[in-house]
C-alpha positions as CSV (number, residue, x, y, z in Angstrom):
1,X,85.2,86.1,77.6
2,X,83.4,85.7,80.8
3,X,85.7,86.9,83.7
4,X,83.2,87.0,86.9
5,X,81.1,84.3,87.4
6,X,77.7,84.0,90.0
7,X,76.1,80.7,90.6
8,X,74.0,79.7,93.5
9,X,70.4,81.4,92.5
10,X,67.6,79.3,92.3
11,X,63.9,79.3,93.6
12,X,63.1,79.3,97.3
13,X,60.1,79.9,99.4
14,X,59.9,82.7,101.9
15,X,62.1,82.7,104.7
16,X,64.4,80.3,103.5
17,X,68.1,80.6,102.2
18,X,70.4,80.7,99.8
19,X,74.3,81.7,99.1
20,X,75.2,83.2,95.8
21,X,78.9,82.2,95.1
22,X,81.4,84.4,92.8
23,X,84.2,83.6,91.5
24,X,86.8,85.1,89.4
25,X,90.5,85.1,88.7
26,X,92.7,86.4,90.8
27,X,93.9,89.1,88.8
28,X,90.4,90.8,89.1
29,X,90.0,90.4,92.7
30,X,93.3,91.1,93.9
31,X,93.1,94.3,95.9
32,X,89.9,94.9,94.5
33,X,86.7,95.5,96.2
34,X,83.5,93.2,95.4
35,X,79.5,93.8,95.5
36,X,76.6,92.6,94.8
37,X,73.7,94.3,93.0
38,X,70.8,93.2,92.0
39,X,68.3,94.1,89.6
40,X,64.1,93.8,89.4
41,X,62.2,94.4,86.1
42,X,62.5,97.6,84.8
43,X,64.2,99.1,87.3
44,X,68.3,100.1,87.5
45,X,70.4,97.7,89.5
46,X,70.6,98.3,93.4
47,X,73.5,97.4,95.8
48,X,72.9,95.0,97.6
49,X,76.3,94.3,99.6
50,X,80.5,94.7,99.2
51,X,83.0,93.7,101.0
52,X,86.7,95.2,100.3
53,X,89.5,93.2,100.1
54,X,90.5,93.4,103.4
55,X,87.3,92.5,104.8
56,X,85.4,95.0,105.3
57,X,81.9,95.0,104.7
58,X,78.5,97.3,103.7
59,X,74.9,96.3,103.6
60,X,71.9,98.3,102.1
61,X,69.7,98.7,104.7
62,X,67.0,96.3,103.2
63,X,69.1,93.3,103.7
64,X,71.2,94.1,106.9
65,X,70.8,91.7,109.3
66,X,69.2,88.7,107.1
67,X,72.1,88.7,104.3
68,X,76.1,88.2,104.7
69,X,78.9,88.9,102.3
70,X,82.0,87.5,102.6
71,X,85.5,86.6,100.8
72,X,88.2,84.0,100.5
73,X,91.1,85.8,98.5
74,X,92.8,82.6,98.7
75,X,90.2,81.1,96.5
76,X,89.3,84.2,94.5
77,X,85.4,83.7,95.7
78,X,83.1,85.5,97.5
79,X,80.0,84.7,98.9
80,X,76.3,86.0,99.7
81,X,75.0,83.8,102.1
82,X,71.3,84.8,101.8
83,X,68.3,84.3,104.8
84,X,65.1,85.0,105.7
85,X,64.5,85.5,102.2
86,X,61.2,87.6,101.6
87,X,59.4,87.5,97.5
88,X,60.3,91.1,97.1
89,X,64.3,89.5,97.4
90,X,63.2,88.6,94.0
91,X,65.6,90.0,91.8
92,X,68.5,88.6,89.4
93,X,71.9,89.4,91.4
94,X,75.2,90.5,90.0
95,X,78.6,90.4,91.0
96,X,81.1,92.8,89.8
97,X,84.5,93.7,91.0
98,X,86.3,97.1,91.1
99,X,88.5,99.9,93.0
100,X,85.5,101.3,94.8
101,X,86.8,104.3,94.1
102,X,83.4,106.3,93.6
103,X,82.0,104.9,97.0
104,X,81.0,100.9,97.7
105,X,77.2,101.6,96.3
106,X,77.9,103.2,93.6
107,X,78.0,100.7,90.5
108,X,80.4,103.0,88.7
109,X,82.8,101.8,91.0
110,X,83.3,98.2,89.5
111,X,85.0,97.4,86.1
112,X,84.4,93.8,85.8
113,X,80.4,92.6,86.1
114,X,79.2,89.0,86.1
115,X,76.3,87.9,83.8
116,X,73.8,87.3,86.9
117,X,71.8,84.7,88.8
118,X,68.2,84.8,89.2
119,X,66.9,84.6,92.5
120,X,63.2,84.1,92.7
121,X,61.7,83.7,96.5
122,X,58.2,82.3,96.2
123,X,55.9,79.6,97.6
């Protein structure tokens, strides 16, 4: 049973944009920290963003400044609003929800993962 859910990915040309959505019910959200990861070909995922549950928020360095996460615990959703998107943004993205008790980066940290969204940046 599918408990985390992206949606949002899709195919964009350089420097445009595009916001990932997740959603989940509330019961894996609630106090719980959520990030996103994403993964290229061959390689192990890498974080991306998180954002805890009361707002607080970490970037990788790769995407600070050009990518925002944020939450709406009322809704159960986060978002990853996504600009300046660059072809090596290529990736499929995961969200996944957890205590972030082994650090916000760490993937370790998150019990419940989503099944991904591609997001392919190409013109």
């Amino acid at each position: 049973q599918v408990q985390v859910v992206e949606s949002g990915g899709g195919l964009v040309q350089p420097g445009g944009s595009l916001r990932l959505t997740c959603a989940a019910s509330a019961s894996i959200f609630k106090f719980n920290a959520v990030g996103w990861f994403r993964q290229f070909p061959g390689k192990e995922r890498e974080f991306v963003a998180a954002v805890t549950y009361g707002g607080g928020t970490l970037y990788a360095d790769s995407v600070k400044g050009r990518f925002t996460i944020s939450r709406d615990n009322a809704k159960n959703t986060v978002y990853l609003q996504m600009n300046s998107l660059k072809p090596e943004d290529t990736a499929v993205y995961y969200c996944a929800a957890g205590r972030g008790d082994k650090g916000l980066r760490v993937a370790a940290s998150y019990k419940d993962w989503g099944q991904g969204s591609q997001v392919t940046v190409s013109s």
